[in-house]
C-alpha positions in Angstrom: -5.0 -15.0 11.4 -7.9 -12.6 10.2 -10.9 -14.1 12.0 -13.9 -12.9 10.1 -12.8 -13.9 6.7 -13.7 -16.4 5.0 -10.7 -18.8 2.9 -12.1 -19.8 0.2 -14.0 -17.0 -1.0 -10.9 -14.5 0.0 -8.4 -16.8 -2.1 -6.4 -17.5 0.9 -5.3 -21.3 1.7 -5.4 -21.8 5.1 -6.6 -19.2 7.5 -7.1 -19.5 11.8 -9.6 -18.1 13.4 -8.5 -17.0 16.4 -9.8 -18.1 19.9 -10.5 -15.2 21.9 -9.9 -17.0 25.0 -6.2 -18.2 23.7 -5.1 -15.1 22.8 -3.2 -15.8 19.3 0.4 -14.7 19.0 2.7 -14.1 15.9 6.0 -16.1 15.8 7.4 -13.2 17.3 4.8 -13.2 20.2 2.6 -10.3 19.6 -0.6 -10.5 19.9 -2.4 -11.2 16.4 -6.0 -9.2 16.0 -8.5 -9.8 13.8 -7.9 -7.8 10.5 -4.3 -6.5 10.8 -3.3 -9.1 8.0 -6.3 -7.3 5.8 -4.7 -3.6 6.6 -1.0 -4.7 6.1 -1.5 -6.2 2.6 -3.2 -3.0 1.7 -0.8 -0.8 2.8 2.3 -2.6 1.4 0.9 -1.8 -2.4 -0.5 1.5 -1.1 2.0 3.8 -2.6 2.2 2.7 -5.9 -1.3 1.4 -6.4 -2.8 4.0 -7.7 -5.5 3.4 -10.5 -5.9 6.0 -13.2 -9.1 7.8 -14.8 -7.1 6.7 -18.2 -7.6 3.1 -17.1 -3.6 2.7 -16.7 -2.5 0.9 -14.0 0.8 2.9 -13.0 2.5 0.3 -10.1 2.7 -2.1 -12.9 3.6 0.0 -15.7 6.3 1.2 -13.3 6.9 -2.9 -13.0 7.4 -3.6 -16.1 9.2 -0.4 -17.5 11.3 0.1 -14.6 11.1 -2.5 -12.1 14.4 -4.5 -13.8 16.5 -2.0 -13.1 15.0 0.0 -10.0 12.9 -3.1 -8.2 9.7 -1.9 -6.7 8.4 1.8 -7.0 8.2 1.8 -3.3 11.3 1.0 -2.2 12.8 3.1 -4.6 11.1 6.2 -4.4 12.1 6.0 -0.1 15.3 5.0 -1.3 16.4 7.1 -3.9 14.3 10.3 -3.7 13.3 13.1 -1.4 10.8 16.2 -1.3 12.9 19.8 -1.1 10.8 22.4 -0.6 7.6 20.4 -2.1 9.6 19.1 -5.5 10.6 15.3 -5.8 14.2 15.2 -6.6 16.6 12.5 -6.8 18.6 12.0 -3.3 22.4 12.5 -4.8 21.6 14.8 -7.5 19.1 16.9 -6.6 17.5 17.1 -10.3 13.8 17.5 -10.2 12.6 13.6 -11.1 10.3 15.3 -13.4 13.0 16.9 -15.7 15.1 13.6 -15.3 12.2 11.7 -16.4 11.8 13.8 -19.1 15.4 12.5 -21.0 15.2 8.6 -19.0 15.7 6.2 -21.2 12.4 4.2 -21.4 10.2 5.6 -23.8 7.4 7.3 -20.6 5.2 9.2 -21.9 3.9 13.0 -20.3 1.1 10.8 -19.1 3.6 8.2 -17.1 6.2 11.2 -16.1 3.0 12.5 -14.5 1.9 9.9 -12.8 5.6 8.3 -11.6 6.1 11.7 -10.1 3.0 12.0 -8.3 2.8 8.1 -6.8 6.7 8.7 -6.0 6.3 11.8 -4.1 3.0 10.4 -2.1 5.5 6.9 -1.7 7.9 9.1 -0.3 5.7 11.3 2.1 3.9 7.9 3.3 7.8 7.1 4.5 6.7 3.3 4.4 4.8 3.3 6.7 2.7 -0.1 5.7 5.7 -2.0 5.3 7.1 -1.3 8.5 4.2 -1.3 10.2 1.9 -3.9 8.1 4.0 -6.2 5.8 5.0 -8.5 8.6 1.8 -9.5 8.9 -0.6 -8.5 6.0 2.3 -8.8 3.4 1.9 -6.6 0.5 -1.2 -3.9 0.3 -2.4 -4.9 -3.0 -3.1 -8.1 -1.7 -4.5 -7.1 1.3 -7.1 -4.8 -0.4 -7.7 -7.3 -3.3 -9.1 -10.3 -0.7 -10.4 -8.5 2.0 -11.8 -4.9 1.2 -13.8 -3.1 -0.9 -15.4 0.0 -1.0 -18.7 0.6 -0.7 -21.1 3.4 0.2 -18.3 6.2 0.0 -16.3 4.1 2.4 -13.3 1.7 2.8 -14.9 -1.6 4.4 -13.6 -4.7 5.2 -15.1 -7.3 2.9 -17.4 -9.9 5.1 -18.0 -8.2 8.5 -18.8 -4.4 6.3 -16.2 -2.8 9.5 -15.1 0.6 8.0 -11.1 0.2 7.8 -10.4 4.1 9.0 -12.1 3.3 12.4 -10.7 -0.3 12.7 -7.3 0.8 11.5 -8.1 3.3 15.2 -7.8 0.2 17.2 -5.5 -1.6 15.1 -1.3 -2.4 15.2 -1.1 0.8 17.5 -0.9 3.0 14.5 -0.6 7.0 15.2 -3.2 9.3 14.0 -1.2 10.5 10.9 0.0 6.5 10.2 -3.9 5.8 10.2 -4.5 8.3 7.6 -1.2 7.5 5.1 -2.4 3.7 6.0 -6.1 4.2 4.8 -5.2 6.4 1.7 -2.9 3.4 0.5 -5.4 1.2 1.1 -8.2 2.9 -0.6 -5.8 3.6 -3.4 -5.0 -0.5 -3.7 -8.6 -1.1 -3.8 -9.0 1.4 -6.6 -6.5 -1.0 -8.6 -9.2 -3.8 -9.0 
């Protein structure tokens, strides 16, 4: 599937290279190019994978404090929230999700109320775009970004062949300018994670 990666030293079990001259397809029949797995699994954890200066990963606190009743951040926050007039608020009752988080059961601290609020409202602006556009292929963005980029030199590369993702991402799963941009800041926020 992803050409220039290497499966044992990318934790992956079996990977294809494709032939050029066979022209790889997907179950579906689309055409599979070299590094749209890497993009999609960083995109799927994109919204909620971002890494904190206080050292707290927030996806998986959200995970474990919320995740059994609410499932994944992402998900959710498209789901259940929206953004009127630049404030996060719950879809049906229109309550700020900062105040609601505020008197949530769940023991969060200002720290987590924070945090949720901000990774929600970028998880909603992104609109999902990774795992509509990525997940098919790349599966979830944290995964992605985990085997296959790293960042380097003030920029997002892909791991072996050093390919900046922003400019590969160009050419890449016929992404529009503004999906290149929410796909790249996911991705850089997934690799931030590690």
């Amino acid at each position: 599937m992803i050409g220039d990666l290497r499966p044992r030293e990318a934790g992956i079990r079996s990977v294809t290279k494709p032939d050029p001259s066979a022209g790889s397809r997907s179950p579906s029949g689309r055409r599979i190019r070299p590094l749209a797995g890497l993009v999609l699994i960083l995109l799927a954890g994109a919204p909620s994978a971002a890494a904190q200066s206080d050292g707290v990963d927030y996806h998986r606190r959200f995970e474990s404090l919320c995740g059994p009743c609410h499932g994944h951040s992402g998900p959710f926050a498209r789901h259940s929230l929206e953004i009127v007039n630049g404030t996060l608020v719950g879809r049906t009752t229109g309550v700020p999700v900062q105040r609601f988080l505020r008197r949530h059961p769940g023991g969060l601290t200002q720290a987590d109320i924070a945090r949720f609020r901000d990774v929600m409202h970028r998880q909603v602006e992104a609109g999902g775009v990774f795992q509509d556009r990525c997940a098919i292929c790349h599966g979830r963005a944290v995964e992605l970004a985990a085997a296959n980029l790293v960042f380097a030199n003030g920029d997002l590369l892909i791991r072996y062949s050093r390919v900046p993702v922003r400019g590969y991402l160009a050419n890449h799963g016929r992404l529009e300018p503004r999906e290149i941009e929410i796909v790249h800041q996911a991705l850089l926020e997934a690799v931030a994670r590690r």
